[in-house]
py3Dmol code that shows the C-alpha trace and the ligand (Angstrom):
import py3Dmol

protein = """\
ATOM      1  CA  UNK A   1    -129.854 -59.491 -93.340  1.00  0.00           C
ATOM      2  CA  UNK A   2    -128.818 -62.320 -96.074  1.00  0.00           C
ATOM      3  CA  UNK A   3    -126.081 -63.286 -97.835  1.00  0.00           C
ATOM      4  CA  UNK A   4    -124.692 -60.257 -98.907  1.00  0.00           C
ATOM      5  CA  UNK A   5    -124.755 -58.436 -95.354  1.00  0.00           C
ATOM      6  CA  UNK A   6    -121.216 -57.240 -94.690  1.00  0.00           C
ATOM      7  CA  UNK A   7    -120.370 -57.249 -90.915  1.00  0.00           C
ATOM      8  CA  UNK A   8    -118.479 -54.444 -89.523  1.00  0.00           C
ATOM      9  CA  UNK A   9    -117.587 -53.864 -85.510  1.00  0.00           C
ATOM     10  CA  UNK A  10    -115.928 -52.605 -82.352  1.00  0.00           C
ATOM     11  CA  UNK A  11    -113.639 -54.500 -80.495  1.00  0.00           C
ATOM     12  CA  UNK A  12    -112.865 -53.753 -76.873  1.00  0.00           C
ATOM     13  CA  UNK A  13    -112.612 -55.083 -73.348  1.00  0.00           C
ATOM     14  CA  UNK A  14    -115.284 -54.120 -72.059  1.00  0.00           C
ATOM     15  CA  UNK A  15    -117.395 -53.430 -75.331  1.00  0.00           C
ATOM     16  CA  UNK A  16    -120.890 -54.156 -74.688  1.00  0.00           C
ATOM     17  CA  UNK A  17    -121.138 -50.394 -73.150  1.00  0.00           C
ATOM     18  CA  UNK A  18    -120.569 -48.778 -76.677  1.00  0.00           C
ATOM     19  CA  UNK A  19    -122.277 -46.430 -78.129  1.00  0.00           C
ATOM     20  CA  UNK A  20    -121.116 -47.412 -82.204  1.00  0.00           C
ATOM     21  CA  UNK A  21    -123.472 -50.625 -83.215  1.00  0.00           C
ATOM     22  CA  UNK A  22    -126.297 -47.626 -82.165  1.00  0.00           C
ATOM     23  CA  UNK A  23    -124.679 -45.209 -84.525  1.00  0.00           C
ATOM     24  CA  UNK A  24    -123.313 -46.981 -87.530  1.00  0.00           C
ATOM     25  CA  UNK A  25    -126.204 -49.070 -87.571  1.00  0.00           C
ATOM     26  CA  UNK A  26    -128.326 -46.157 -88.257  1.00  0.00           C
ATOM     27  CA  UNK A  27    -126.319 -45.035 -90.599  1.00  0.00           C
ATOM     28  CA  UNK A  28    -126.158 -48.258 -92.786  1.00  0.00           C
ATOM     29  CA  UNK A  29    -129.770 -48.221 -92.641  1.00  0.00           C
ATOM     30  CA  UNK A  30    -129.849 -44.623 -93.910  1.00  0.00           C
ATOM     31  CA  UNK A  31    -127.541 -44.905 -96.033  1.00  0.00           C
ATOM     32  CA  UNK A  32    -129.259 -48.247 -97.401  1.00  0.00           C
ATOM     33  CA  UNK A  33    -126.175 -50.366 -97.300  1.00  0.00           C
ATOM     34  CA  UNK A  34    -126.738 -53.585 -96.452  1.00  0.00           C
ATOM     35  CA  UNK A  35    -124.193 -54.224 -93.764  1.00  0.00           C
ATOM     36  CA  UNK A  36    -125.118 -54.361 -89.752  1.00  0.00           C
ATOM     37  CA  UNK A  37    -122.317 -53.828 -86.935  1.00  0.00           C
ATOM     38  CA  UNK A  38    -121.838 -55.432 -83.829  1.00  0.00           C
ATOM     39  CA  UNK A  39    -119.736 -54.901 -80.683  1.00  0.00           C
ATOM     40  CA  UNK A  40    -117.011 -57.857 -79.670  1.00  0.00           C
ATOM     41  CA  UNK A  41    -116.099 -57.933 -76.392  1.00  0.00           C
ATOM     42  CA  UNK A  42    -112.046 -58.924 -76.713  1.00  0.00           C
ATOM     43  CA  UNK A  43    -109.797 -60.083 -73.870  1.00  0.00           C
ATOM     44  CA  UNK A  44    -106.127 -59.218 -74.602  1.00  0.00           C
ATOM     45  CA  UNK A  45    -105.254 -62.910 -75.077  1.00  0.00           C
ATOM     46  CA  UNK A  46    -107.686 -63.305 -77.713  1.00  0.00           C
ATOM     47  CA  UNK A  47    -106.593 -59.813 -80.143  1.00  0.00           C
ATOM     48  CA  UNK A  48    -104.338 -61.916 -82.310  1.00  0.00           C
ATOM     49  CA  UNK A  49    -107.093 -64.599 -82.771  1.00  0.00           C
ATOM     50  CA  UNK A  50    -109.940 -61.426 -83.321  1.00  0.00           C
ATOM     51  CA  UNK A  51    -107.853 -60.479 -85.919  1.00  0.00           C
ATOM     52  CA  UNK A  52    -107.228 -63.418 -87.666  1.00  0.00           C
ATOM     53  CA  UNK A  53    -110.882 -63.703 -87.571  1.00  0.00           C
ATOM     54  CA  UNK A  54    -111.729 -60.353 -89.399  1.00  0.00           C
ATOM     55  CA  UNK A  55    -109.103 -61.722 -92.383  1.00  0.00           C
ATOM     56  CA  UNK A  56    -110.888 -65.253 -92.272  1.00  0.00           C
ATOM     57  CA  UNK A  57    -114.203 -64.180 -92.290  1.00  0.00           C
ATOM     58  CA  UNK A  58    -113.910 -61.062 -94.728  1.00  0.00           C
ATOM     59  CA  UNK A  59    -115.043 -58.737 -91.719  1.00  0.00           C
ATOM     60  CA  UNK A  60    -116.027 -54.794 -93.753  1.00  0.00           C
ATOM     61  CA  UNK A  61    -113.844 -52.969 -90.950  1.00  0.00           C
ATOM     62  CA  UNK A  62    -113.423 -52.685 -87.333  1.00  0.00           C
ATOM     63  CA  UNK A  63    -113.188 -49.552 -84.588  1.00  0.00           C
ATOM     64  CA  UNK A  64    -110.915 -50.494 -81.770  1.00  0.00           C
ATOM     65  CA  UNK A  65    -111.054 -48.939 -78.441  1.00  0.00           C
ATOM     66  CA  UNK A  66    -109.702 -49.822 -74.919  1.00  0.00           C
ATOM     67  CA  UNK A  67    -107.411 -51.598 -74.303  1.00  0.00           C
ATOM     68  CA  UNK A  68    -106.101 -52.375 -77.889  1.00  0.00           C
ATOM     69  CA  UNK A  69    -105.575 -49.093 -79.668  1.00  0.00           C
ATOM     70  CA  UNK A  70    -101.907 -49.938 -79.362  1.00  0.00           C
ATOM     71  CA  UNK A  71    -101.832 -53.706 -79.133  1.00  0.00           C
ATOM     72  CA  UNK A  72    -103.762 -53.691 -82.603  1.00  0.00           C
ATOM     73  CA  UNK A  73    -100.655 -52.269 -84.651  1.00  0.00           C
ATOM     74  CA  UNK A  74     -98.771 -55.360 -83.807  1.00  0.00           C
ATOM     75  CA  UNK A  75    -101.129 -57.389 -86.219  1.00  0.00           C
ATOM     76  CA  UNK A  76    -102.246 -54.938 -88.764  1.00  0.00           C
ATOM     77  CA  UNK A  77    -100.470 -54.510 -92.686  1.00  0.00           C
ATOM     78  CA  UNK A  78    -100.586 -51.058 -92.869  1.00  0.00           C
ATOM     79  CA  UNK A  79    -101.009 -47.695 -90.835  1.00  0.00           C
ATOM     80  CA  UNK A  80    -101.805 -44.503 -92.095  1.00  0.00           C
ATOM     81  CA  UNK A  81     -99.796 -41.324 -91.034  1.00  0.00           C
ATOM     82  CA  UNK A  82    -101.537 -40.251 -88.342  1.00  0.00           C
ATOM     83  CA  UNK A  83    -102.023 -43.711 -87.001  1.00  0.00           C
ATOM     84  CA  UNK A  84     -98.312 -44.167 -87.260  1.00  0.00           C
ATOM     85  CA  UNK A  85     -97.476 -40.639 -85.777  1.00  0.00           C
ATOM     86  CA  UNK A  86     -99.955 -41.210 -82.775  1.00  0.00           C
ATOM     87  CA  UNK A  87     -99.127 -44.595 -82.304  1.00  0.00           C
ATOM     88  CA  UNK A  88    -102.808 -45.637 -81.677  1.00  0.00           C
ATOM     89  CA  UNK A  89    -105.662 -47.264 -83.622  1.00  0.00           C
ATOM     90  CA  UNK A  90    -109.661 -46.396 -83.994  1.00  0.00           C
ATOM     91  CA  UNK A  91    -110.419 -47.622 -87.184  1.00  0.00           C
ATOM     92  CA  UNK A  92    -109.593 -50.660 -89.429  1.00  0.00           C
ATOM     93  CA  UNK A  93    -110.495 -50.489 -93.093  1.00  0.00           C
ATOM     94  CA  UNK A  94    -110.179 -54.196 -94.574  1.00  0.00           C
ATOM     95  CA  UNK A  95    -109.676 -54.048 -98.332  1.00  0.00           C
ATOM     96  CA  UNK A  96    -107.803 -57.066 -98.478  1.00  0.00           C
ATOM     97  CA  UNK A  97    -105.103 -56.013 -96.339  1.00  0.00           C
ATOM     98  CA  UNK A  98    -105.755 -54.537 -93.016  1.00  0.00           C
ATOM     99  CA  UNK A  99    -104.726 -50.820 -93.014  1.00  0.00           C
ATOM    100  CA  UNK A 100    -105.164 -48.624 -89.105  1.00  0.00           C
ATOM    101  CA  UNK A 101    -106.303 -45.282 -89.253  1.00  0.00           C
ATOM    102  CA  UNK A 102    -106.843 -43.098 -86.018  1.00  0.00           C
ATOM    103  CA  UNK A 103    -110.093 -40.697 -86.549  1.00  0.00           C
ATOM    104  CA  UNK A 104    -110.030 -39.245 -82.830  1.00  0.00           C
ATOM    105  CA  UNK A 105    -107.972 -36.303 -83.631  1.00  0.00           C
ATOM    106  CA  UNK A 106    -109.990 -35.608 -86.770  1.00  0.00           C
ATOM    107  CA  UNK A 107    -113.003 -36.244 -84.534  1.00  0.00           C
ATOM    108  CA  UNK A 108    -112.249 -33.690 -82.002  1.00  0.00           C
ATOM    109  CA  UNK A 109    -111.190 -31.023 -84.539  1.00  0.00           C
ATOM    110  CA  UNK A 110    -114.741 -31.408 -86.515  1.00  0.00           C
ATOM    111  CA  UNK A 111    -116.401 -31.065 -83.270  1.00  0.00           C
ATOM    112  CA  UNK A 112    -115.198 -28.072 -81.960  1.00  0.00           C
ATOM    113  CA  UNK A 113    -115.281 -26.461 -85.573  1.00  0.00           C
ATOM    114  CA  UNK A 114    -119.287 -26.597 -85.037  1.00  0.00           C
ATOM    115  CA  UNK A 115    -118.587 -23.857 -82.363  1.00  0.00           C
ATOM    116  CA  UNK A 116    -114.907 -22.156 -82.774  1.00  0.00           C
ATOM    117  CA  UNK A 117    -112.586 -21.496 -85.806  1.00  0.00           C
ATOM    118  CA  UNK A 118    -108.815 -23.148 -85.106  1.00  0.00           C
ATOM    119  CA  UNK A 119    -106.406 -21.509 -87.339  1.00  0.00           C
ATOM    120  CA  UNK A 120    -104.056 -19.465 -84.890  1.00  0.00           C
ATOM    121  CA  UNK A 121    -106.324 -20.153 -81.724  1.00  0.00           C
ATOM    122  CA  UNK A 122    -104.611 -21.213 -78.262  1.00  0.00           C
ATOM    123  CA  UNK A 123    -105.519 -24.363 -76.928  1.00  0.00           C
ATOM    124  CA  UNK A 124    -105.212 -26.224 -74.022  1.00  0.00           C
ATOM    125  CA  UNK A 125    -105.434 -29.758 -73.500  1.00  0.00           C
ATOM    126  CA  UNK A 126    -105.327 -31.857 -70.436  1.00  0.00           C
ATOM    127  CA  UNK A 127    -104.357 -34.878 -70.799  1.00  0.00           C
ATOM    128  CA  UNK A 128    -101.477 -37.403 -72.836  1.00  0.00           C
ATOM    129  CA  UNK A 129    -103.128 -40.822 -73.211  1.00  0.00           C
ATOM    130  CA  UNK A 130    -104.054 -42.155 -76.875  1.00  0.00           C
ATOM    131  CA  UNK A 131    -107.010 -39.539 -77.124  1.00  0.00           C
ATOM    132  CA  UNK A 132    -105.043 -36.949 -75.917  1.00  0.00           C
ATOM    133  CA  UNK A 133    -102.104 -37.752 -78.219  1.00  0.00           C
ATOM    134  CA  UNK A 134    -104.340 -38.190 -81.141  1.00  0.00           C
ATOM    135  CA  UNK A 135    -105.864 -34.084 -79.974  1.00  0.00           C
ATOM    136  CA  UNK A 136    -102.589 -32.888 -79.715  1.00  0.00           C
ATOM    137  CA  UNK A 137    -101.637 -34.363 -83.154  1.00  0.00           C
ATOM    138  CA  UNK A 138    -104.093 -32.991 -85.137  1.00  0.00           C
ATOM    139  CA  UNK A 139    -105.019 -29.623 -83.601  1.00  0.00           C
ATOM    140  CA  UNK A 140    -101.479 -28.479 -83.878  1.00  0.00           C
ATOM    141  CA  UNK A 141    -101.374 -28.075 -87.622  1.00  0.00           C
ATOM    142  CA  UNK A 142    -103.353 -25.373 -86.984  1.00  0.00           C
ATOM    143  CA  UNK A 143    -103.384 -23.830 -83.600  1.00  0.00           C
ATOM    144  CA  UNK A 144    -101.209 -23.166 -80.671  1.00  0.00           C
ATOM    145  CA  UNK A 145    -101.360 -26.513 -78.530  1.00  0.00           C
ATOM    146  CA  UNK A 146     -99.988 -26.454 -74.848  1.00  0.00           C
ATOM    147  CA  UNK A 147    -100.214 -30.390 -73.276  1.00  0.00           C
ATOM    148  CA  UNK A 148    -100.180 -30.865 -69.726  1.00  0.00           C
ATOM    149  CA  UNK A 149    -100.180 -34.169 -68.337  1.00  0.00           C
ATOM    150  CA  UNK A 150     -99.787 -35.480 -64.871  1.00  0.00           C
ATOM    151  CA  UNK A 151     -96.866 -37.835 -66.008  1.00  0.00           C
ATOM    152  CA  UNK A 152     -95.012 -35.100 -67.310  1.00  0.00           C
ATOM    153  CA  UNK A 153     -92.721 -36.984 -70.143  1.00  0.00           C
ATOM    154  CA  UNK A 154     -96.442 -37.899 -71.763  1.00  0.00           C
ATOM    155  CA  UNK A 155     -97.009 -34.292 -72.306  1.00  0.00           C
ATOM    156  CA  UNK A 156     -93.378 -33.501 -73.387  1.00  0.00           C
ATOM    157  CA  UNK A 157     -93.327 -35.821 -75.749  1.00  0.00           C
ATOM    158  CA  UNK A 158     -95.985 -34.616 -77.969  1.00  0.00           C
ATOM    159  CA  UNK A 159     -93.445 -31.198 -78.506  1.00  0.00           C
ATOM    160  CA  UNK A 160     -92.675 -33.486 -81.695  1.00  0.00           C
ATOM    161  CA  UNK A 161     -96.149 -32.135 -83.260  1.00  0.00           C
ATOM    162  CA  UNK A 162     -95.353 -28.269 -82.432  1.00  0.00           C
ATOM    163  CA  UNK A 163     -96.891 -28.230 -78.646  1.00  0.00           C
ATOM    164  CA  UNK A 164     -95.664 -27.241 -75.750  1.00  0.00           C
ATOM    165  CA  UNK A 165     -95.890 -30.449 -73.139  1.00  0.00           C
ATOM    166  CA  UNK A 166     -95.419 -29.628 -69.349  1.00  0.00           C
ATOM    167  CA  UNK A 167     -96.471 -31.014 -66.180  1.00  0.00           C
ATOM    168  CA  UNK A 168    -100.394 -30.792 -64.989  1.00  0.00           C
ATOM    169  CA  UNK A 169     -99.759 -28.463 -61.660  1.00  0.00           C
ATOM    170  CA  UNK A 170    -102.114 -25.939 -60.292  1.00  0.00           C
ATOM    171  CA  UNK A 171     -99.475 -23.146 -60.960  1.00  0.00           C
ATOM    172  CA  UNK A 172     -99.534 -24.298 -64.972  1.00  0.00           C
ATOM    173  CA  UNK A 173    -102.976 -24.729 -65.178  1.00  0.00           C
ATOM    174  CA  UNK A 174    -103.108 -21.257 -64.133  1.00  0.00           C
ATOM    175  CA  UNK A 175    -101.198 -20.005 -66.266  1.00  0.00           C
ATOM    176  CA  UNK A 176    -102.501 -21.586 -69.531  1.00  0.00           C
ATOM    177  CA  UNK A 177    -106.163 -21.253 -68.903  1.00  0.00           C
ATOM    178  CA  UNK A 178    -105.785 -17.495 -68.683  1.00  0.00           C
ATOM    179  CA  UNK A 179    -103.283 -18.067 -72.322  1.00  0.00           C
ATOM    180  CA  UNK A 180    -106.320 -20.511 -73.728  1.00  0.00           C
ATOM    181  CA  UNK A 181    -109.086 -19.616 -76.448  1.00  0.00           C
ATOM    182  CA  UNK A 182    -109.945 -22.915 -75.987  1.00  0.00           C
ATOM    183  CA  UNK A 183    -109.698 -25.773 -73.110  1.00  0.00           C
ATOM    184  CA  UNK A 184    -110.164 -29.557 -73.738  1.00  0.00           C
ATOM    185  CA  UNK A 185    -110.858 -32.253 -70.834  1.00  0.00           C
ATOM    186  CA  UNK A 186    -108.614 -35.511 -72.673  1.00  0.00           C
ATOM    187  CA  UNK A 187    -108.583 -37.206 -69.197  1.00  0.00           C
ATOM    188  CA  UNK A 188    -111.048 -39.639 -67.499  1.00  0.00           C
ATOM    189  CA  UNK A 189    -111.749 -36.717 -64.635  1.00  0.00           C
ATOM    190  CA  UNK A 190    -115.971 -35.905 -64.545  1.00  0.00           C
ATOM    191  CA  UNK A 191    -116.641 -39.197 -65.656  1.00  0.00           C
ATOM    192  CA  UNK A 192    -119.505 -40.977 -63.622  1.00  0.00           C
ATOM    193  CA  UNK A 193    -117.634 -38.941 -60.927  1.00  0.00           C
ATOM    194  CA  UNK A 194    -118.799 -35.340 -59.898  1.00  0.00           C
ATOM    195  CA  UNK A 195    -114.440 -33.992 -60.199  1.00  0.00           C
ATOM    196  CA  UNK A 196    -113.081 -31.874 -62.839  1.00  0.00           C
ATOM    197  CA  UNK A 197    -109.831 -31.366 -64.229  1.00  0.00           C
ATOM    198  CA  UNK A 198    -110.509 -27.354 -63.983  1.00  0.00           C
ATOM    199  CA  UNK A 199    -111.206 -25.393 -61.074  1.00  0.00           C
ATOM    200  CA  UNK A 200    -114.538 -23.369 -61.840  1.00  0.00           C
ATOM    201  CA  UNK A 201    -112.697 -20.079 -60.820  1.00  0.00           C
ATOM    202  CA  UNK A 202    -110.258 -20.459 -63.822  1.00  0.00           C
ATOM    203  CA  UNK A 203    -113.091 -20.622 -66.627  1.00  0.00           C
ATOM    204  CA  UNK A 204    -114.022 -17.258 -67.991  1.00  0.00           C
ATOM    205  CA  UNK A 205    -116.417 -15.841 -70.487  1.00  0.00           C
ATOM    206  CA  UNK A 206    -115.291 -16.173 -74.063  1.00  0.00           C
ATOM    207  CA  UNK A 207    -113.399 -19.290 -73.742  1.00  0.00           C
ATOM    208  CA  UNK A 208    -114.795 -22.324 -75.596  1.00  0.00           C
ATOM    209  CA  UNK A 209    -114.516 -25.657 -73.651  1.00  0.00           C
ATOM    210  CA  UNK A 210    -114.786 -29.042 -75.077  1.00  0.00           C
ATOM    211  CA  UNK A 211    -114.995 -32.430 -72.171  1.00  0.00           C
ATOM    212  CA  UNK A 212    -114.417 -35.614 -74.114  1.00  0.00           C
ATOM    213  CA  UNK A 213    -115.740 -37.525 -71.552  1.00  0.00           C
ATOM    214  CA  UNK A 214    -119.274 -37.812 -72.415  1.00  0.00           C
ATOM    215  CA  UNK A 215    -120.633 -40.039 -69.264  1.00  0.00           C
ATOM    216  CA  UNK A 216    -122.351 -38.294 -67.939  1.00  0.00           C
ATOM    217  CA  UNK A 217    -123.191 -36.242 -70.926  1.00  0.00           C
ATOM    218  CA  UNK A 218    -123.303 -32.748 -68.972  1.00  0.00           C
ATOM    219  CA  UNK A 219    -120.277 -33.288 -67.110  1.00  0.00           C
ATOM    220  CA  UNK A 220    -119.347 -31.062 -63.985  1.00  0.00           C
ATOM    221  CA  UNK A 221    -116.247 -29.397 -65.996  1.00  0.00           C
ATOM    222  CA  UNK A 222    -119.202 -28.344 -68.558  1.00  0.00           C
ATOM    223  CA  UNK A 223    -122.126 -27.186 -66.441  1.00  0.00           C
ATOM    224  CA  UNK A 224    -119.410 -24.984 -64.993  1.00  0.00           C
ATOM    225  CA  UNK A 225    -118.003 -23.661 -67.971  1.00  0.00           C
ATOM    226  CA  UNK A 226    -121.813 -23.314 -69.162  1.00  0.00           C
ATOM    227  CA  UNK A 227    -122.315 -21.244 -65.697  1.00  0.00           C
ATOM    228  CA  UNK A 228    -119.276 -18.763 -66.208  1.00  0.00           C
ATOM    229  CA  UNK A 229    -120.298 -17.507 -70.036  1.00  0.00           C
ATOM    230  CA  UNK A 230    -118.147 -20.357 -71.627  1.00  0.00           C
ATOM    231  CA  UNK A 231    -119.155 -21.994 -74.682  1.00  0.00           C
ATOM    232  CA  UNK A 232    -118.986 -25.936 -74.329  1.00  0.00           C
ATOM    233  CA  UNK A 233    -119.031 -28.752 -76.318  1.00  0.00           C
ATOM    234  CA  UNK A 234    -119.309 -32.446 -75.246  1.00  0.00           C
ATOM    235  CA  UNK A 235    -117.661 -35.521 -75.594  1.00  0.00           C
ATOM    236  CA  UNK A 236    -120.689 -37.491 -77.336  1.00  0.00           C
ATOM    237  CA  UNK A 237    -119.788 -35.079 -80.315  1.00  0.00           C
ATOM    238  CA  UNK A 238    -116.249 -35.990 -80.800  1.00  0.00           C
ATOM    239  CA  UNK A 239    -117.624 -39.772 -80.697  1.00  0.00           C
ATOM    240  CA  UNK A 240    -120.054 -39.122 -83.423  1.00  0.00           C
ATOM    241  CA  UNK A 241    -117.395 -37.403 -85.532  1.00  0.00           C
ATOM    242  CA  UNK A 242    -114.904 -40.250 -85.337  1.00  0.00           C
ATOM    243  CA  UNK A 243    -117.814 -42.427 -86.215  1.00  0.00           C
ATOM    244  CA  UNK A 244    -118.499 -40.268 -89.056  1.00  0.00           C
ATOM    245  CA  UNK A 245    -114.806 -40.010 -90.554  1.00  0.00           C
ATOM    246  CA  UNK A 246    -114.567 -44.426 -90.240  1.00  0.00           C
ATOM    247  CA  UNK A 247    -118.029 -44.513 -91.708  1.00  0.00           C
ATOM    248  CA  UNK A 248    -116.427 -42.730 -94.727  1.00  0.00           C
ATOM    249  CA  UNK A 249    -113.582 -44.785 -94.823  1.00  0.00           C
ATOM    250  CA  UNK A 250    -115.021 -47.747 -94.503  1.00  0.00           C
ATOM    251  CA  UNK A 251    -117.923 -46.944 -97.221  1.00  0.00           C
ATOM    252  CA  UNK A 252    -116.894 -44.106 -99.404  1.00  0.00           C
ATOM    253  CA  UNK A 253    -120.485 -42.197 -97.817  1.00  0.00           C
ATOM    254  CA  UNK A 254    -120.959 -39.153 -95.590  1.00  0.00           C
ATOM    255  CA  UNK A 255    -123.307 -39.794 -92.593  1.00  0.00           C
ATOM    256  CA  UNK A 256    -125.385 -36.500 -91.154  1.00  0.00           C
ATOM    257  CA  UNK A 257    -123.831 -36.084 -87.749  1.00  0.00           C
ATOM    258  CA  UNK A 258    -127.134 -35.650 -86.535  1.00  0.00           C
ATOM    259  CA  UNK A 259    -128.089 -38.615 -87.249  1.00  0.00           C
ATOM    260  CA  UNK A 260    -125.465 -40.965 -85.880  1.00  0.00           C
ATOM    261  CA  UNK A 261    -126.113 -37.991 -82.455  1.00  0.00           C
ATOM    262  CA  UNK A 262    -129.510 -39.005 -82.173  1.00  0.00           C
ATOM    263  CA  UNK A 263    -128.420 -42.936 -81.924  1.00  0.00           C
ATOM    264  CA  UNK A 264    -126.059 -42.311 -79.763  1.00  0.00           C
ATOM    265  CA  UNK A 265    -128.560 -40.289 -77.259  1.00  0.00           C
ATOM    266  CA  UNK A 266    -131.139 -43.236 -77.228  1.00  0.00           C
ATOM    267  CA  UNK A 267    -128.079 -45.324 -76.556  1.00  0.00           C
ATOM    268  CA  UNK A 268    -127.002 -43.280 -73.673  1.00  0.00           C
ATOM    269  CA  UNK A 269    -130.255 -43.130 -72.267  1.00  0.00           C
ATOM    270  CA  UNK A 270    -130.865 -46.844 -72.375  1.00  0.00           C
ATOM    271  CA  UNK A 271    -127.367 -47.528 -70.433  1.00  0.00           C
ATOM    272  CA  UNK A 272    -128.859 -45.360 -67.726  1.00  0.00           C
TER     273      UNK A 272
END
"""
ligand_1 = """\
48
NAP
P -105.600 -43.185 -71.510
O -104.783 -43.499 -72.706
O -105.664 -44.167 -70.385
O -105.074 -41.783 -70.926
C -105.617 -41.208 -69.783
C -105.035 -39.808 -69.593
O -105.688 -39.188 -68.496
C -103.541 -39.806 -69.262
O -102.999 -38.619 -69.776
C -103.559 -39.789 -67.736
O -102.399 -39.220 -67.177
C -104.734 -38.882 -67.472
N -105.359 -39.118 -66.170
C -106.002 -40.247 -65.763
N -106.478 -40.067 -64.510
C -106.121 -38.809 -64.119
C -106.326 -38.052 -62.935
N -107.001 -38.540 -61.894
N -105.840 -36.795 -62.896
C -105.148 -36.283 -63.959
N -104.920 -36.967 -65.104
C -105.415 -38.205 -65.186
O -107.122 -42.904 -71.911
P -107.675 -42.262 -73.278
O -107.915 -43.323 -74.280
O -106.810 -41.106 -73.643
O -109.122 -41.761 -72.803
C -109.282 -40.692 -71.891
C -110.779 -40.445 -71.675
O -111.341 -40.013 -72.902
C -111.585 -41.674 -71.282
O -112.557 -41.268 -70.352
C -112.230 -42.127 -72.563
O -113.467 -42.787 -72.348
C -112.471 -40.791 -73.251
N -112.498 -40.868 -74.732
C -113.520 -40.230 -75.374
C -113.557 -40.237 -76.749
C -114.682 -39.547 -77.466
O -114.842 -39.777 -78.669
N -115.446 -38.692 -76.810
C -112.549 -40.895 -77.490
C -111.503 -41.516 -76.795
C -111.492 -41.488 -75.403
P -101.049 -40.108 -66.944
O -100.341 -40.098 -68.273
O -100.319 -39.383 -65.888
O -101.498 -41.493 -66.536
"""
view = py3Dmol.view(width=600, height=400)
view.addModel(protein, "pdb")
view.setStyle({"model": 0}, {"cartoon": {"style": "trace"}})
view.addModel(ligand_1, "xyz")
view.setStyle({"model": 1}, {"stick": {}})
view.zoomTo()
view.show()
């Protein structure tokens, strides 16, 4: 570090449990750019000042996680379409102006393209928060999306992006599992906690399910998919590939997945 380091970070209440100042740092350090990220742990009385700050101080760019993916728009100059359409923040580029981009969507789509084609696929998601709006957003320029959410206007309002929203009951999750190519866990259910969102007897061979909760890693919805012929992918994936898409918007580069993976393992393993 010297004068030139450029400081990037996440900010977040709690923060100090994230995975990102493991993964970008390793890839500034590959990538031999001199910048180092840090994680800021943000009250929501104190976002407008954090804010200010990254203007005053020249901060490179920010991610932005919970609870301010909303809050953030509020003091940002610019969002880009998907940020605007989801109505929720991940990244912050700051060339001068601060401009909110939302890479979880993106994120999710590159993940499950390491195991599954999209185009025309059904999928199901679980779930209408920010990271299931952001899911729901992007997968349905290309695939069949069915939403169900246990507040049932969350889900119905994402039938603006092409999806079919509905309520999450046993009879529906029934019915759309059997519909599904593809099921993804966009709720907090399995994490640190031995529930899932999916009965095991609804999983079936073929079907390709992604859990974005990635604490713990091999959650209980996955080592039951695993155990009924399904092919699963975790949530530490989607997290490295929204890391990788505000790596390249923040620097122009492309970080090796693998890479920012590994950080994020040793990071996992040293939070116990
Ligand atoms: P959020 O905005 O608070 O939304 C939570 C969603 O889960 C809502 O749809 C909520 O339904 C539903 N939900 C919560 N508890 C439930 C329960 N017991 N049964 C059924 N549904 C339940 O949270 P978020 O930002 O979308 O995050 C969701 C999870 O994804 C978190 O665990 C977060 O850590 C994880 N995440 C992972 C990544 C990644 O990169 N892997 C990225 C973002 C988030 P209601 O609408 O009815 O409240």
């Amino acid at each position: 570090m010297d004068a030139e380091t450029m400081l990037y970070g996440v900010i977040g209440f709690p923060a100090r449990h994230s995975l990102s100042p493991a993964m970008h740092n390793a890839a500034f350090r590959e990538a031999g750019i001199n910048a180092v990220y840090l994680a800021f742990e943000v009250p929501p009385e104190r976002l407008e000042m954090a804010i200010d700050g990254v203007r005053g101080l020249g901060i490179g760019g920010l991610n932005v996680t919970m609870p301010h993916k909303e809050a953030v728009i509020n003091h940002l100059d610019g969002l880009s379409e998907e940020a605007e359409e989801i109505g929720s923040v991940n990244t912050v580029v700051n060339d001068g102006e601060l401009v909110g981009y939302n890479t979880d969507g993106l994120g999710a789509r590159r993940a499950l393209e390491t195991v599954t084609g999209l185009r025309g696929r059904n999928v199901l998601v679980i779930g209408a928060g920010g990271a299931g709006r952001a899911i729901v957003y992007e997968l349905s320029k290309t695939s069949n999306v069915v939403v169900l959410n246990r507040t049932p206007e969350r889900a119905k309002a994402l039938e603006r992006f092409g999806a079919v929203g509905e309520a999450l009951t046993e009879e529906n999750l029934r019915r759309y599992t059997s519909w599904a190519d593809i099921i993804i866990n966009a709720t907090p259910v399995g994490m640190n906690s031995s529930e899932t969102p999916v009965p095991p007897d609804l999983l079936r061979e073929g079907l390709v399910v992604m859990d974005i909760v990635y604490k713990p890693l091999r959650t209980r919805l996955l080592r039951e998919a695993e155990g009924r012929g399904c092919t699963t992918v975790d949530g530490l994936w989607m997290l490295v590939y929204q890391g990788v898409e505000s790596f390249r918007l923040w620097t122009g580069k492309s970080v090796d997945p693998e890479l920012m993976r590994g950080a994020a393992l040793e990071g996992l393993r040293e939070s116990g």
